[in-house]
Structures are given as structure tokens and as C-alpha cells.
N, C-alpha and C positions, 0 to 999 in steps of 0.2 A: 281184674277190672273188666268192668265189659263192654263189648266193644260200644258203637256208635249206634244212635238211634236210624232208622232210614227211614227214606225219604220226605228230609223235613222239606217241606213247602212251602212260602210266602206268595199269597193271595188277594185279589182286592185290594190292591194299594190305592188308597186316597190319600189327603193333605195330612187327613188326621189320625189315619188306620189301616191296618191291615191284618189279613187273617192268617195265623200261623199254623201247620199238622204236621204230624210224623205218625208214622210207627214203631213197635218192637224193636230193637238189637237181633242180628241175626244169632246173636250169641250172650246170655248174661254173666254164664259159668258162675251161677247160684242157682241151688232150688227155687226158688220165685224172686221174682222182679217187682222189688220193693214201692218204687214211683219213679217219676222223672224232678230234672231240677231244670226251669228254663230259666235264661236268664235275657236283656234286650241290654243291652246299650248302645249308647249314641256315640257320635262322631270321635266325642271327646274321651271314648272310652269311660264315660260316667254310666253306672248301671242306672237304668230307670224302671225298670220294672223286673222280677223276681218270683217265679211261682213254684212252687213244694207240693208236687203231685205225692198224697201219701197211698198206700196199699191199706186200706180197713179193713178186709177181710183175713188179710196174708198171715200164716205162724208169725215169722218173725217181725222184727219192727227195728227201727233205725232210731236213733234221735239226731233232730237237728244238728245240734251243736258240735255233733261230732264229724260232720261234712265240710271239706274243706273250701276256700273258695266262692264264700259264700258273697252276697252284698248284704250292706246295711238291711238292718230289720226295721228302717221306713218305709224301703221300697217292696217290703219281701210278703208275699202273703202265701196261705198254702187251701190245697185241695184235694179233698178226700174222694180217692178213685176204687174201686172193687176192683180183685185181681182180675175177671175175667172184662172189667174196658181197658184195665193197663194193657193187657194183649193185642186190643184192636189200635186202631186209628185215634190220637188226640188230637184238639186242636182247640185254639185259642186267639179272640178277636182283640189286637191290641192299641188300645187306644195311646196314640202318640201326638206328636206337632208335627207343623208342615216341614219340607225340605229339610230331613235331616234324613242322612244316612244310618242307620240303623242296624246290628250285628246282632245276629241271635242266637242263642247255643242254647243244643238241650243236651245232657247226659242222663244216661239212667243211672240208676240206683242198686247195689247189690249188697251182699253180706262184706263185702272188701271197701264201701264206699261208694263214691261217683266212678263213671265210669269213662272211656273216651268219649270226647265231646262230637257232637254235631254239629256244623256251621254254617249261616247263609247273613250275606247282609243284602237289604232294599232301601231305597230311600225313598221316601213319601213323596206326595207332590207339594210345591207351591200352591198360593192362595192367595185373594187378595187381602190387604189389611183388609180386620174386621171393623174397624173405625178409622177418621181421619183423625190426625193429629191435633191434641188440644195445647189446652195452657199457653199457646202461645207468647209470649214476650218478647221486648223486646230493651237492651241494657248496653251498661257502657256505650254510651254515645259519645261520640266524639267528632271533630270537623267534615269527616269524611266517611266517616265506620260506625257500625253499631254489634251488637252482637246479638244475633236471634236465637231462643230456648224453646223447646217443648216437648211436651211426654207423650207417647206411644204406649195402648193395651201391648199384653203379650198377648201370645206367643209371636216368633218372630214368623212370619207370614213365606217367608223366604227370600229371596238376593232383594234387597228392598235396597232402595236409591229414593232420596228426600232431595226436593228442588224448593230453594228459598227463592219466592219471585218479590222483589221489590219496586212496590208500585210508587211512581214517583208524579207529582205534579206538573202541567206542563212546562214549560218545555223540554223539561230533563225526559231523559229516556228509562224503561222502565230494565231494570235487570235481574238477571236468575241467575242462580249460581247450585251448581247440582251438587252432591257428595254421596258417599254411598256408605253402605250399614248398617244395620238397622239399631246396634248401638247407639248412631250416634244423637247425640239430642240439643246440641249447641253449633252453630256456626257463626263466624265474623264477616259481615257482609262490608268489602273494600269499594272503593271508588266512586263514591258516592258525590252530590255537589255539596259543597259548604253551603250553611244552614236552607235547608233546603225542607219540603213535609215529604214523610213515604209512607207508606202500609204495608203488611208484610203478610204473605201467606205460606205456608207449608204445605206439599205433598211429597204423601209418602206412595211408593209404586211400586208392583214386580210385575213378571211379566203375566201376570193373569188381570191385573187389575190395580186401579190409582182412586187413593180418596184426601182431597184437600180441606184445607182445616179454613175455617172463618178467616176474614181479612182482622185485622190487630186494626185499633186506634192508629191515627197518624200522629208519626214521631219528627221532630224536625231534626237534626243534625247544627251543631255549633256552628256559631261565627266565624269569621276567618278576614284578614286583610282584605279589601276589594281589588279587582282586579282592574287596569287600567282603562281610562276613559276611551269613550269611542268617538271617533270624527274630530278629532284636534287638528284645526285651522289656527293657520294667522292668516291675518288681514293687514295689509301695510298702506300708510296712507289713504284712510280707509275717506271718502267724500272727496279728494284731492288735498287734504291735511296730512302734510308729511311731518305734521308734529305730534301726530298719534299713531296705532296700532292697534287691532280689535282681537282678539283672541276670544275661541270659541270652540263649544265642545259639549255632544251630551253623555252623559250617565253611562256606565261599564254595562256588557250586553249583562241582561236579566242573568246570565248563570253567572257572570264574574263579579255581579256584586258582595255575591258573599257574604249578607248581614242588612243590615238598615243602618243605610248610607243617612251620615250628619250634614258634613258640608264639603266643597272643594277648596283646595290652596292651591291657589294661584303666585307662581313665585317667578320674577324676573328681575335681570341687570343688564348691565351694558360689562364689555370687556374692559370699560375705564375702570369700573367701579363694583370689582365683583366683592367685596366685601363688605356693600353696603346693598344688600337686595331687597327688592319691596315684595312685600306678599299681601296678598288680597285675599280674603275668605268671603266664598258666595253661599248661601245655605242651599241645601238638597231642596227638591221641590217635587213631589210624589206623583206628577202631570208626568206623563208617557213621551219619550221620547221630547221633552224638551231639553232647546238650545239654552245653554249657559254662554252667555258672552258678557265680556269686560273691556274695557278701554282706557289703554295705557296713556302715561305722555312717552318720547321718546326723542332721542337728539338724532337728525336725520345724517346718515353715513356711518352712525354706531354697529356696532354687529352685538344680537341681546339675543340673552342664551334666557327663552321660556320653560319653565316647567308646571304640570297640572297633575295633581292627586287626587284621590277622594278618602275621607274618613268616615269608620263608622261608629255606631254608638257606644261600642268599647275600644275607642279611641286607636283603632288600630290602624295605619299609616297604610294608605293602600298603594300598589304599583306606580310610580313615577312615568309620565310621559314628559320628555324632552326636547324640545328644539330646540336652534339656532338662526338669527335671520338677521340680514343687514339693512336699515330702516333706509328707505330711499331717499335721494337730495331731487329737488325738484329742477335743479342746475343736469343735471346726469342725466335727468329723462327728456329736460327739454333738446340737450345736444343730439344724445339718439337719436331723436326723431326728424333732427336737421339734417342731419346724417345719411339716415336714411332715405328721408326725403330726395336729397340731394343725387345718390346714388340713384336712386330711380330715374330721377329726370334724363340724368347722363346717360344711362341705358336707354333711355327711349327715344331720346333725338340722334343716337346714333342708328338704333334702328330705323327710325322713319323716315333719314338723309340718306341710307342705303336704300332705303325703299325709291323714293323720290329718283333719284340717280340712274336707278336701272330703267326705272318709269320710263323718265326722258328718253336716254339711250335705244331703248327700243323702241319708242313713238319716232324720233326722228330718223333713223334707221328704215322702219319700215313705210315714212310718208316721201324717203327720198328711193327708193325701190318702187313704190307705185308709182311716182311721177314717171319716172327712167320708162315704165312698162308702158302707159299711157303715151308715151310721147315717140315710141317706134312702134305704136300699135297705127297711132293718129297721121301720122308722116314719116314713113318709111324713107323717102325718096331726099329730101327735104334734110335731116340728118344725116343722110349719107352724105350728101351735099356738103352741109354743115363740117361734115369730119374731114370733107376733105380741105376745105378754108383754113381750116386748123392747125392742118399740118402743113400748108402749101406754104409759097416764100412772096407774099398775098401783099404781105407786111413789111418785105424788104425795104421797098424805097418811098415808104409811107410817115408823115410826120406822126402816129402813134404804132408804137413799136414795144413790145412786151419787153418790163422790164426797163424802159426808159420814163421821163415824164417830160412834156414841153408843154412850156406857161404859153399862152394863146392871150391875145389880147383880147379883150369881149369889145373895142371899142372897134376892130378892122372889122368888116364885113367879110372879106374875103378867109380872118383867120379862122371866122365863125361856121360859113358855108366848106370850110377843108372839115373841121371838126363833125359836121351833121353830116357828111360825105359818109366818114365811117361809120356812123350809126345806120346810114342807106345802105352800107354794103354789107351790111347784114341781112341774110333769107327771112321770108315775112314769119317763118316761124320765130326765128331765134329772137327779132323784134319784138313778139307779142310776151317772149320769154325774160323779161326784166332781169332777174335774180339772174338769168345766163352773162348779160352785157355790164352788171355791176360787180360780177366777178371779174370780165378781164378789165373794168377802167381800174379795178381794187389791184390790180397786177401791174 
């Protein structure tokens, strides 16, 4: 056998090619050196290409068939070399795909067969797809999901990653959902709103470059129950009629309708009578944000359990919104308020007779302090005086005497001039002082 060709080379690597050389065997241990046999394969160990350098000049000659290890005669072609280029430098440009690893062997050729092989692998570069993705579709719809399809040129460009964006109407938000592959050509895009319109685009990427495909027709997604109404009020004794109730309510928000809403059921009873419930149906009305309101009768002190649905045009029964409420007696609110009323009052005349209270206490307080001050400011002497009558024994042997009383006759003159006596013997202050002399006749 002979040995290994040397110095194989890979050169000029691009997406799509690259250039292959060698030379001679150091050794072929044959009179001449028949050709070489190169061979490429990919990742997969799949041969892709194949070439049978033969010798046209050389005595002897080889036949194919008798070479072992050969690949398919699809991928295999040959090339007529004269013995004196077999001796120099080969080399050969080979056209490939992008990103793939690639293994190349050359052996020479002798009287004994192939000889030891030669080995180098390179992988090419990425690329960007050569086109975006067509055919788009889109299938199997369902309330929330749809499935998106589409086909891809070859070759595979390399690490290629497809992003389905789903463009959704407002208010819905718009969603992507990536995958990777370049396989791959179908995805199921989740979480969608019930019946809802989208469009759908695909790109495919690697890291050199991104090309997206056409937006698709818009597809709507199914029906589905609606979703419960928004703003559910009760109203009790709605005017001051405690013999009604007003119930009211608009339309589920725009995402939770879910379909084309028919009409609402309106269903209520009292806990006497829950097996006899009234229901009311109001039609849908295509106005924005209008109030749906109805007006019950109702027996006041009942406690009535309301419930509000909406349907829609395939009759499917939407979310239930619930109350419970106890219809008021016009007896119960008028007490409250006597009640209260009353409680109020009681608080505020206790605070304003506290108030009042302190008032006085300190007005009279401090008008009998001023006096006091004014009156040793004015007659010093005069009070002293005064204090000392007071405590003196002034009163001993006098007919008014503290703590006693003697009836005077108004008709003696003489009992009346005893009585004006003690008024004179009073200091001209304490005289002009009244309130002083009607406190001690009050003693």
C-alpha cells in the first residue's frame, strides 16, 4: 500500500466552497503512481462528492471496480491526469453548502490498490437564507391556536431560527414565538384571544442575515363562551321606591367577549322563593360602552340573590356574575336616621354645657380678682380699716350680730334709726360697696 499523500491543504473557505491540494506520497512502493481517489463527505458521513484522478500516460492501468471503498457512481466522476502532473501539486475547487463540516480524504493509487488515506476536515461558512420564506398558511384554527406552514429554498443557509410574529388587532397584543431548524416548516401558535382577526409572518435568520416572508390574509380564531360582564351594580330603592331595584351593567371588556354577543339574562329571586325565579332577557346593542339597566319589583326586607350573563350567537352561555342584596324597608332607614340624629344632638349639648361652664367659672373668677386688685390699689388704708371691724368684737353688744336675726319694727322710729346706725358704721368705702353689706345682712 502506499503511504499517505502529503500536504493536503483546504483553502478559501466560503459558505459554498473551498479549495482542496496535495502532493505525491513520500513513498508509493510501485513503479508509477497510477492517480489519486478523493473523496468529500459531510457531517453525516454521506459522500458528496468523489473524483478518480486516472494516469493516461502510465504502462499500467487500474480498473475502477476493482478499488475498494469507493461511493456511489452518482456522486463519483474521474480525471485524466499525465504521470508527470501526478508527481506535482493537485488540487481541486469544491463546490459545497453552507455550514457544514466537511471531511476529505485523498489516497493514491498503486499496483496493490488504494493506498493509506489522507485526512483534513473544514466546515464552510453560514449565509443568509437565499430567500424568505413562502407559501405561508395558515390551518387548524381553533378558539385560541392556529397552526402556521411554510416552505423554505435549499440549501440549508446554516443554524437558521424561524420567528412566527402574530399580528393581532387592537387591543390584543401582538405575539412571536421563535423555533429553531431549519427543518422545521410547521408551528402551532398558542394563547391566542377567542375569536379574534391575526396575520401571520415568518422569518427565517442565521447569524449573517434575516429574510421575512409576506404578511398571510387575516384569520379570525373561533368563538368561545363570553366572559363576564363589566360594571354590575345594584341600585336599591332606586327614587326613594323601596318597592323596586335597578340593576345595571355593560358588555364583557372587548377581549372577553369572545364571539358576537346575542343578548343578556337577567335572573333574580328572593330567598322565599328560590324556585320560582324571574328572568329577563335584554338584547346586545353594538353602541360602545353602553349601560344595560333593568328594573325589578321587589318585597322590601327580602334578601334577592341577582345573577347577569351574556350569550352569544352559538348560543353559548357566558360567565355568570352573582350578587346577593337585602332590599331596604323605608321603616329601618327612617329609624337610623332618628337615631342618629339623636346621638348627635346628645353629643353636642354636652359639649357646649362644658363649654358654657368653664366660660363662666373663669369670667367670674377673674372679675372677682380684678375687683380684689382695684380695691387695695384705690384704698389701701380704708380696707385695712375695714379688716380690722371685721375681726374686732365691734358687734358684741350691737342688735345685729352675725348669725343671729332681730325682727325691727318699721313702724318705731327709734328701731329704724338703730338699724341705719349700722349701715353708718360702715367706712365710706365699704358703703359705696353694696354687694360687700348684702353679703353680711345675707349672714
Amino acid at each position: 500500500m502506499s503511504e499517505p499523500p502529503t500536504k493536503l491543504d483546504i483553502s478559501n473557505v466560503t459558505s459554498r466552497s473551498f479549495d482542496i491540494s496535495w502532493m505525491k506520497p513520500t513513498e508509493t512502493y510501485s513503479a508509477e503512481n497510477y492517480g489519486y481517489v478523493l473523496q468529500i463527505k459531510d457531517d453525516q458521513d454521506k459522500c458528496v462528492i468523489e473524483i478518480i484522478y486516472r494516469c493516461s500516460d502510465c504502462t499500467g492501468r487500474f480498473q475502477i471496480s476493482n478499488l475498494n471503498g469507493l461511493c456511489s457512481f452518482t456522486v463519483r466522476s474521474t480525471i485524466d491526469k499525465t504521470k508527470q502532473q501526478l508527481e506535482g501539486q493537485l488540487s481541486y475547487l469544491a463546490t459545497l453548502n453552507p455550514d457544514i463540516a466537511y471531511t476529505v480524504t485523498v489516497t493514491a493509487i498503486n499496483d496493490g490498490g488504494r493506498g493509506y488515506p489522507a485526512n483534513k476536515t473544514e466546515r464552510t461558512l453560514e449565509e443568509a437564507p437565499q430567500s424568505p420564506p413562502y407559501n405561508v398558511e395558515v390551518s387548524d384554527i381553533e378558539t385560541t391556536s392556529f397552526r402556521v406552514s411554510w416552505e423554505m429554498d435549499e440549501p440549508r443557509p446554516g443554524q437558521t431560527n424561524f420567528t412566527i410574529t402574530v399580528y393581532a388587532d387592537k387591543p390584543a397584543t401582538t405575539k412571536e414565538f421563535s423555533i429553531k431548524g431549519f427543518t422545521t416548516r410547521s408551528f402551532v401558535a398558542q394563547g391566542l384571544e377567542e375569536y379574534w382577526s391575526y396575520s401571520v409572518t415568518v422569518t427565517a435568520a442565521t447569524s449573517v442575515g434575516a429574510k421575512t416572508s409576506d404578511a398571510t390574509l387575516q384569520y379570525r380564531t373561533l368563538p368561545a363562551a363570553p366572559g363576564k360582564v363589566s360594571n354590575f351594580e345594584i341600585t336599591a330603592a332606586p327614587g326613594g321606591n323601596y318597592a323596586k331595584m335597578q340593576i345595571s351593567w355593560n358588555a364583557p371588556d372587548i377581549l372577553q367577549r369572545n364571539g358576537v354577543i346575542k343578548d343578556y339574562s337577567l335572573i333574580y329571586f328572593s330567598s322565599k322563593f328560590k324556585n320560582t325565579p324571574v328572568k329577563k332577557i335584554l338584547a346586545h346593542t353594538f353602541v360602545e360602552y353602553h349601560m344595560y339597566t333593568a328594573t325589578v319589583d321587589v318585597v322590601p326586607g327580602e334578601i334577592y340573590s341577582v345573577e347577569v350573563y351574556a350569550t352569544n350567537e352559538q348560543d353559548l352561555k357566558g360567565a355568570s356574575t352573582t350578587k346577593f342584596i337585602q332590599a331596604p324597608t323605608k321603616e329601618k332607614s327612617r329609624t337610623g336616621s332618628d337615631c342618629d340624629g339623636a346621638k348627635n344632638s346628645i353629643i353636642i349639648g354636652i359639649v357646649l354645657g362644658a363649654l358654657l361652664l368653664i366660660v363662666s367659672i373663669y369670667a367670674g373668677y377673674a372679675t372677682l380678682v380684678i375687683r380684689r386688685y382695684k380695691t387695695k390699689q384705690e384704698f389701701p388704708e380704708s380696707s385695712k380699716a375695714r379688716t380690722k371691724e371685721r375681726r374686732g368684737p365691734i358687734y358684741g353688744n350691737e342688735t345685729f350680730m352675725i348669725g343671729e336675726t332681730e325682727e325691727i319694727d318699721s313702724s318705731d322710729p327709734a328701731a329704724v334709726r338703730h338699724s341705719e346706725t349700722e349701715y353708718t358704721r360702715l367706712d365710706d368705702n365699704t358703703k359705696d360697696d353694696k354687694g360687700t353689706y348684702d353679703i353680711i345682712q345675707a349672714m
